[in-house]
TITORDREN-73013 format. One line per field, with one value per residue (C-alpha): x, y, z. Coordinates in steps of 0.25 Angstrom, whole numbers, plus 2048, in hexadecimal, padded with zeros to 3 digits. Each point is the difference from the previous one (the first is absolute). Example, Ala and Ser with C-alpha at 12.3 -4.5 7.8 and 13.67 -1.06 7.14 Angstrom:
REM TITORDREN-73013
X c(831,806)
Y c(7EE,80E)
Z c(81F,7FE)
This chain:
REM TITORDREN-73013
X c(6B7,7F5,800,7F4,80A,7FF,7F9,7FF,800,7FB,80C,7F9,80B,803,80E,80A,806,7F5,7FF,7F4,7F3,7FA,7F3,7F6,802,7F8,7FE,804,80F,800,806,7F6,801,7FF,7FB,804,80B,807,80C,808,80C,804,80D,803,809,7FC,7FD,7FB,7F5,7FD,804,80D,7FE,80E,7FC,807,80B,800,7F4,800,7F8,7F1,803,803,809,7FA,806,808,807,7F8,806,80B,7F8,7F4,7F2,7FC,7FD,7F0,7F9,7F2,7FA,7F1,7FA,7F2,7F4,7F7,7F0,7F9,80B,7FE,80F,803,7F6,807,80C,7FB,7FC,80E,806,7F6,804,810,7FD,7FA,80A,80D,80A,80A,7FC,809,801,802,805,7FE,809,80C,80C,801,7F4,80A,7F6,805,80B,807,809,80B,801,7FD,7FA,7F0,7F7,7F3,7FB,800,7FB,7F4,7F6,7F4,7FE,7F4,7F5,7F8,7F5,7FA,7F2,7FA,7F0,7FE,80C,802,80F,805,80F,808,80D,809,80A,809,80D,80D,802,80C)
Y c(794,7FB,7F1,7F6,7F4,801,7F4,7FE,7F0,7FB,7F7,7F9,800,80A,803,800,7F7,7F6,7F8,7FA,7FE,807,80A,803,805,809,7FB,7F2,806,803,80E,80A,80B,80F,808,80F,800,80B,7FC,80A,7FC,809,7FC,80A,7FF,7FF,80F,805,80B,804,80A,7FF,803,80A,80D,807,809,7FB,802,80E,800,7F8,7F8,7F2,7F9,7F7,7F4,7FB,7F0,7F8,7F1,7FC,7F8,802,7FF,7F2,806,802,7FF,806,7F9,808,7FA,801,7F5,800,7FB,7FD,7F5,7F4,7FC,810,7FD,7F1,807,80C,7F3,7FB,80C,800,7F2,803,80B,7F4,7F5,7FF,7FB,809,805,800,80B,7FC,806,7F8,80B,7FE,804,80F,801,808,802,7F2,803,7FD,80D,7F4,7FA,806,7F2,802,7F5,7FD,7FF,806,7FB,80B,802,806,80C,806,800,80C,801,80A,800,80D,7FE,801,7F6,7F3,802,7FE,805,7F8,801,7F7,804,7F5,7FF,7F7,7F4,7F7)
Z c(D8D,7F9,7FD,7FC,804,80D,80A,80D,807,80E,806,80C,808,80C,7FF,7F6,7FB,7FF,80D,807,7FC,7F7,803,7F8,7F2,7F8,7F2,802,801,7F2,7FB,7FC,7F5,803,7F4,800,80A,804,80A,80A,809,80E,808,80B,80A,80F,804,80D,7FB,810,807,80A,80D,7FE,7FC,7F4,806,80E,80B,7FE,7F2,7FE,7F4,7FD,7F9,7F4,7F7,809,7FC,807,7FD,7F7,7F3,7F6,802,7F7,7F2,7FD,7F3,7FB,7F6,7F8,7F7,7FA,800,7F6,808,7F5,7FB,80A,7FF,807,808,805,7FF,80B,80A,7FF,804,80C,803,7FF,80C,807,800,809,7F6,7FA,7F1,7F4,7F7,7F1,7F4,7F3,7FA,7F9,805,7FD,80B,808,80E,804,802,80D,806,805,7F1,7F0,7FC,7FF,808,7FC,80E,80C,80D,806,80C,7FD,80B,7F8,7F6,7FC,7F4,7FD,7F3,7FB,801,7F2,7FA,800,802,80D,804,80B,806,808,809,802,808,7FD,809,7FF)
C-alpha cells in the first residue's frame, strides 16, 4: 500500500498505556509527516524453523524433521515502512534526524494514518472497525543515497506493541 497520510509520533512514555514519566521525545512529541510511504503488514504464527533432534523415519534414516509447532500463539505483527527523502529540501532533511532520533528514544511510537476510513491496512484481525493508530517499536532503521542523487531511501522496521 502506497499512502502519503501516514505519520509517525514519539510518546515518551515506556510502556503502554501511558504510565510513569515521560522520556525523551523526538520532535517535542509532535507527530511527524512521512512523504512517499509505502507500508507492509507480516503476522505469522510461532514456528520452530530448526531442526529436531528426531530423524525422519526413525534413527535408521539421517534426516531431520523441519516446522515443527513450537508454542501455541502468533509472533506480534511487524510493519516496514520506505519512504523517500528529498536532501536538498531542508524539511526532508529535518525529517531524516527525526527518524534518527525515534531510534534513539525509549518511549513506545505511534503509527498514524490521517486517512479516511477506507485505509483498509489498519485494520485490526480481532475487529472490521479501521484505527488510526497503532502502537509501534522501532527495531530498525536503514538508508541507503546513490552518490550522485540527492534522494535518500529509508526504511523502518517496526514492531506492534500493546
Amino acid at each position: 500500500m502506497v499512502t502519503t497520510n501516514i505519520q509517525i509520533q514519539d510518546s515518551g512514555y515506556r510502556q503502554v498505556p501511558t504510565t510513569g514519566a515521560e522520556t525523551d521525545v523526538t520532535n517535542s512529541g509532535a507527530a511527524i509527516t512521512l512523504k512517499s510511504v509505502s507500508l507492509s503488514f507480516a503476522l505469522s504464527p510461532l514456528v520452530n524453523d530448526e531442526p529436531t533432534k528426531q530423524y525422519v523415519g526413525g534413527d535408521d534414516t539421517k534426516k531431520f524433521a523441519f516446522g515443527e509447532v513450537d508454542k501455541n500463539g502468533i509472533k506480534f505483527p511487524t510493519w516496514n515502512l520506505k519512504g523517500v527523502l528529498n536532501m536538498a529540501d531542508a524539511t526532508d532533511q529535518t525529517t531524516l534526524a527525526y527518524l534518527y532520533d525515534l531510534v534513539l528514544t525509549k518511549g513506545y511510537k505511534k503509527l498514524i494514518t490521517t486517512d479516511d476510513a477506507s485505509n483498509k491496512i489498519f485494520l485490526r484481525w480481532t475487529n472490521t472497525t479501521p484505527v488510526t493508530s497503532i502502537n509501534v517499536r522501532i527495531k530498525a532503521l536503514s538508508v541507503n543515497q546513490n552518490a550522485d542523487s540527492n534522494y535518500v531511501k529509508y526504511q523502518l522496521g517496526l514492531v506492534e506493541t500493546n
